[in-house]
N, C-alpha and C positions, 0 to 999 in steps of 0.2 A: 699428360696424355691427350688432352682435349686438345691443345695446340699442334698437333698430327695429323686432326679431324677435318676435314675440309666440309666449310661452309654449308656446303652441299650434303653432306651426310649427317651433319650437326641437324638440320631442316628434316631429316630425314627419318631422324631416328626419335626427334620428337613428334611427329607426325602418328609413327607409332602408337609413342604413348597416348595422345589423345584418342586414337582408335581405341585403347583398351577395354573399353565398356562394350562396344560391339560382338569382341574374340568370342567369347563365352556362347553367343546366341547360334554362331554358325557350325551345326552340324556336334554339338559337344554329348550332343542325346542327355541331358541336361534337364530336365522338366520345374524344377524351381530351383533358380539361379537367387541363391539369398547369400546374406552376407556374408557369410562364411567363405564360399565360395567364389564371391566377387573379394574380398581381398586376397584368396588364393590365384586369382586370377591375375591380377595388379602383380603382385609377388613374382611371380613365372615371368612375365612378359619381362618386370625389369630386371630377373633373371635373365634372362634371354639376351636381352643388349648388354648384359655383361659382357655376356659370353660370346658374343657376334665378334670378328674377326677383320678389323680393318684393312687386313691385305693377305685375302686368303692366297692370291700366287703365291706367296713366300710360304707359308704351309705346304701347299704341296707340293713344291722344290727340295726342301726337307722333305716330304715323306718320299718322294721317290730316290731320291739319295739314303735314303736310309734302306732301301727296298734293295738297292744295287749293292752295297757296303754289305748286307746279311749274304747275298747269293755268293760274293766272291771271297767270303770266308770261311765260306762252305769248301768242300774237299770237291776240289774240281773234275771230278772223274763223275763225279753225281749230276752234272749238268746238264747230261746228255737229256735229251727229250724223250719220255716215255708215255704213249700216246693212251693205251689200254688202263681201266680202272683198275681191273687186278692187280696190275702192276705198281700203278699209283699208290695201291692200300696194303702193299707189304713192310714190312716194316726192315730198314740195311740193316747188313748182315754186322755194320760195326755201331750201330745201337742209334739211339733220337735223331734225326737229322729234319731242323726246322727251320723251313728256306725265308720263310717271310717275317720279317719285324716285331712283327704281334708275337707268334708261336716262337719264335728264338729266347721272346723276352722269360717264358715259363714252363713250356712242353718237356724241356730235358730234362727238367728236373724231379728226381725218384722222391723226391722226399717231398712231391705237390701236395699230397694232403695231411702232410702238416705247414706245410706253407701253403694255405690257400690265397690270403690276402695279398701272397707276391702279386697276384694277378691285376689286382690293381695298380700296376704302377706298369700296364703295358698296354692301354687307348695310345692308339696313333691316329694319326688324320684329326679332322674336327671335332672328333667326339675324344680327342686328348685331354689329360687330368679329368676325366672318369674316374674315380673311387669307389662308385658305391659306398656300399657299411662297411671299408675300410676301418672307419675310426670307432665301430659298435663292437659289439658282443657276437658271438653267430646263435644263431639260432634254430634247431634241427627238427624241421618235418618228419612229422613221425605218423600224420595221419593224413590219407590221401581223400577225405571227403568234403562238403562242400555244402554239408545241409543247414546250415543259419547264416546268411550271406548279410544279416542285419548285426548279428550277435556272432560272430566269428567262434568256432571252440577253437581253445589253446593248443598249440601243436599240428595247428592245419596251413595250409601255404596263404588263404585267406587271413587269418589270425597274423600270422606272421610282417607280410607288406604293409597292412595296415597303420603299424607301430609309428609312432613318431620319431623311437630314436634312428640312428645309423644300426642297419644291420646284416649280416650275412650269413644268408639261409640258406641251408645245406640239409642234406635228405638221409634220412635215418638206414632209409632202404627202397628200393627200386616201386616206384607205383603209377598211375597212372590217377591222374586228377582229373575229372568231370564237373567243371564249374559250372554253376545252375546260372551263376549270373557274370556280368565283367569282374574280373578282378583288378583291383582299383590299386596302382601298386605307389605308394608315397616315399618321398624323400628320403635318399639316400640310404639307397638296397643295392640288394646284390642277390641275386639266385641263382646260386650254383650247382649245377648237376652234377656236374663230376661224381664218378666213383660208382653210380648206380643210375641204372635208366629210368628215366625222367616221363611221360609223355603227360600234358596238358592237351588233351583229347575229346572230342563227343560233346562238347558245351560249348560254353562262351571262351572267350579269349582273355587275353593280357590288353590293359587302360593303362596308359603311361598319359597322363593330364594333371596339369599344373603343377607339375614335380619337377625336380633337378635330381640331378645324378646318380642314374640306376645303369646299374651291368645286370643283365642276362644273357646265361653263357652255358650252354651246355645240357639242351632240351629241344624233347620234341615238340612241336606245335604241330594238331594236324585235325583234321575233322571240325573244324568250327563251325558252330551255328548260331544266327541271330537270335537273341534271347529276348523275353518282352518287357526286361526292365522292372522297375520297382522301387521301392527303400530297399539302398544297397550303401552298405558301411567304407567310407573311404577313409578313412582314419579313427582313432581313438577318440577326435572330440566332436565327429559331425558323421551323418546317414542324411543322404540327400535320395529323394526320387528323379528315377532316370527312365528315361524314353527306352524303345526299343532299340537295341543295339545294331550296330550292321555286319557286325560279323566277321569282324578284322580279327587274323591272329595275336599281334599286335599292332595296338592303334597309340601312336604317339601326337598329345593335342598340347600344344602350347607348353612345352619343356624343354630342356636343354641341358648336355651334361650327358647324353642318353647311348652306349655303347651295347650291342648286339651283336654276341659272336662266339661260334661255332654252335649256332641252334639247325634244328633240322627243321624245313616248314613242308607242308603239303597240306591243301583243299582246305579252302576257308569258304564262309559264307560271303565277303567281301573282298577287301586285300590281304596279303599274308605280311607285309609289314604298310602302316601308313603313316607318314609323319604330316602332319601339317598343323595351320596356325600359328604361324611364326615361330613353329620348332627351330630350334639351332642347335648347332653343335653335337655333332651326330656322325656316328662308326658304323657301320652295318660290314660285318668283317667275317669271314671264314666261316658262312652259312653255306645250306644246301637248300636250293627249292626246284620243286617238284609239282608237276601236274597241277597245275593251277594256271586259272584267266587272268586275272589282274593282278600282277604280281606285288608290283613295289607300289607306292603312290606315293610322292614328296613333292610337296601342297595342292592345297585342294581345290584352288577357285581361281579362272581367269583374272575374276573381281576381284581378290585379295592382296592388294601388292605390299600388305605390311608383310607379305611371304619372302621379301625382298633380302630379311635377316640371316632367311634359310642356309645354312651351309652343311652339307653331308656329303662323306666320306663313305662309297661304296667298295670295298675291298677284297681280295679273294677267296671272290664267294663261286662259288658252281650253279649255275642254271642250266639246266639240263632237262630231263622227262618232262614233254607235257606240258612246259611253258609257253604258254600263248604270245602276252604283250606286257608291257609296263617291266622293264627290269632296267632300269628307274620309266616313270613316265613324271617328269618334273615340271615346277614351275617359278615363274622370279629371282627363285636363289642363285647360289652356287655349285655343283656339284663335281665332286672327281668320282671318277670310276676308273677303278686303275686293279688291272691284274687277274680280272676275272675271266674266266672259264663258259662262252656260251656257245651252246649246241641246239641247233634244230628248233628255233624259236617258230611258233605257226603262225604269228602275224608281223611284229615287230620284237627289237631286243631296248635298244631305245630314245623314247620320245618326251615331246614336250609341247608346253603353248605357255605364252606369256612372258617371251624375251630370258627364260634362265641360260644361266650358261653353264653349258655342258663341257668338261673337259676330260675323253676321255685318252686313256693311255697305258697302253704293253697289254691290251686284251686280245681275249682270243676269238676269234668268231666264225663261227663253222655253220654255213644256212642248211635250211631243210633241202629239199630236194623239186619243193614247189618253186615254180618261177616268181611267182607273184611275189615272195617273200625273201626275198634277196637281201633289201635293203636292212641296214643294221638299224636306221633311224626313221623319226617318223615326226610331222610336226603337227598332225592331228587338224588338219584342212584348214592352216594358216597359208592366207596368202604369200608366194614368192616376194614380192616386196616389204611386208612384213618378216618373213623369218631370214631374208638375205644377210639381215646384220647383227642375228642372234650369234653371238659365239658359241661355235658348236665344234669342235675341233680335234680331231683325231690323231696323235702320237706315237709311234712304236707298235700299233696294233697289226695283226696278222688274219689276215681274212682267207676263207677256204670255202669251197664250193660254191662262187659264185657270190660271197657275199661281198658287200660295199658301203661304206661310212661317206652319206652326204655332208659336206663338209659345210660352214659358213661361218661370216664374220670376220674378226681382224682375228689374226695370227695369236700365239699362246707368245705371254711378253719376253718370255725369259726357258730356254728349253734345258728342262731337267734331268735330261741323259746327255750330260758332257762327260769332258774326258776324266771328268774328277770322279764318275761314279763307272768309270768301263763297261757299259752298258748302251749300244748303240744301234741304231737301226733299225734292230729285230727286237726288243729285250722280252716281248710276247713269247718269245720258243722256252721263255721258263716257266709258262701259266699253268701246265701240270704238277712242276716241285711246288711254284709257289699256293696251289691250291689243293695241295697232297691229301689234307687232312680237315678239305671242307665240312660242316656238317656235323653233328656230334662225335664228339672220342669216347672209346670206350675206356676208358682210365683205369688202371687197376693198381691198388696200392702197393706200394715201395717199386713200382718201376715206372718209367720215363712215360708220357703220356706221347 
């Protein structure tokens, strides 16, 4: 493998690792960074270079070849454009019909909750071989409270993440969880909502930090608030005090392996999802967000360029109500955004600083009706000569009322709607099928999701 590596990224990726003792300090809300902690830190980061993607084009050639292969297997009479939600969220008259890659690979199936773990085996983009507790036991929430955030009780979604082993957690029955503090969620999970509503509400948020491979899928996230921290339990063998929170729905800090899809977000104290610190390998797939300022954030600091790792896969997701700016607002990495649904954004949809490259492609984008907000992108008061050779490059995207994708940099090396996937020119006029079912499902047992 290392003989593929070019010199240059050999340099590159060790650079990293001598940064490792740094990661921790920046922004982790962290208040004693002790051993523990600093080898979970080391652990992650050289997680992360595992997992980093020496030629992310060829990923997303594949995925969007996979995106066009699902559409045109579909019964072509369903193709037509249906513009209205209502319409969007009825369900055909001849039973599942799941247009995008992800939802093809599990939605039809009546028999989902007894096959919950198929689920696992359907991460596309960068956040692919996502498992979660795949290879665990499940483990069923049965209690929606939240009062010993040091000492967890058995049977609470706190108790539960914590766990060392692999696990998949699923919910007894519909409730609504009020975390007094972050929930710290550890290696190799899975929380599944399906079958009953879910909402993680009126508290703190979801900590995805120095972990690998968690799926959540199928919850509300909404109301969050900055919490003031504390001794708070992140696993079985360690309770470390932590600073005041910022108030992320979820906050993803030095992980990788991390899949997010069909969660509903609205109104956080900060962002509703954030990944940074040389996060890698990252799905953000078939959510809904809602009413909220800073939507997405993927990485965090001009200054950071170990962010460089970064690769995330934003998917068809729906932004819609109330979204302001940042759906990504990105930095250093890579990222696709391919197939998403945006409406009526009131400042930008999206931006970046620090040379990432933005590749997006077959989206939809429909501006508000103010002038000022036209533009789909934004580079956050980088000078012209600085962002002229940012690749930032727009594909198969469809714009409506006045909206427009500033374009820059060299060309995308290899264009992914050829004649091998039938998909050409427009492939944006399917971002209604392929976003049919953004947002939570209501799942109901023995029939098709």
């Amino acid at each position: 493998m290392m003989d593929s590596i070019s010199c240059n990224s050999v340099y590159f990726l060790f650079s990293l690792l001598c940064f490792a003792s740094i990661i921790p300090y920046l922004y982790a809300n962290i208040a004693d960074f002790d051993p523990y902690l600093e080898k979970r830190a080391e652990e992650a980061l050289k997680s992360s270079l595992a997992a980093y993607n020496e030629n992310p084009e060829q990923l997303t050639d594949s995925f969007n070849k996979e995106v066009g292969e699902t559409i045109l297997n579909g019964t072509r009479r369903h193709l037509k454009e249906e513009d209205k939600d209502d319409k969007d969220n009825k369900d055909d008259n001849d039973g599942c019909k799941a247009y995008n890659p992800i939802d093809k690979c599990w939605r039809c199936d009546k028999n989902w909750a007894n096959n919950r773990k198929a689920l696992a085996d359907c991460a596309r983009g960068f956040g692919h071989g996502t498992t979660g507790g795949k290879d665990g036991r499940f483990y069923v929430v049965t209690d929606p409270s939240d009062d010993n955030v040091e000492e967890p009780k058995p049977g609470t979604l706190r108790h539960a993440v914590i766990q060392e082993e692999p696990l998949w957690i699923i919910f007894q029955k519909s409730m609504i969880i009020r975390l007094k503090q972050e929930l710290m969620i550890n290696n190799d999970k899975t929380v599944d909502g399906r079958g009953v509503s879910i909402h993680v509400a009126y508290g703190a948020g979801l900590t995805i930090q120095f972990v690998h491979n968690v799926i959540v899928h199928n919850i509300r996230v909404h109301h969050i608030e900055s919490t003031n921290g504390g001794m708070i339990r992140d696993s079985i063998d360690h309770i470390g005090l932590r600073t005041v929170s910022d108030g992320d729905a979820i906050s993803i800090f030095g992980s990788n392996r991390i899949w997010i899809d069909h969660c509903t977000l609205t109104k956080a104290a900060d962002g509703l999802i954030d990944a940074i610190m040389a996060s890698t390998a990252i799905t953000i797939s078939n959510c809904k967000f809602n009413h909220h300022n800073d939507v997405m954030l993927l990485g965090a600091n001009d200054a950071f360029p170990q962010d460089k790792i970064m690769q995330v896969t934003v998917a068809f997701n729906r932004f819609r109500k109330g979204c302001i700016q940042r759906m990504p607002r990105c930095r250093w990495g890579f990222f696709h955004v391919v197939n998403n649904d945006y409406a009526k954004w009131e400042m930008y949809a999206i931006g970046g600083t620090a040379n990432p490259t933005i590749i997006s492609q077959g989206n939809r984008f429909k501006a508000a009706n103010n002038p000022n907000t036209k533009e789909v992108t934004h580079r956050n008061g980088a000078p012209e000569y600085l962002w002229r050779n940012w690749q930032w490059r727009s594909e198969g995207d469809l714009f409506f009322n006045g909206a427009f994708f500033r374009e820059s940099g060299p060309d995308i090396k290899r264009t992914p709607f050829t004649e091998h996937t039938s998909i050409k020119f427009e492939p944006a006029k399917f971002v209604s099928r392929l976003t049919r079912k953004a947002g939570v499902i209501m799942c109901k047992i023995g029939k098709a999701c």
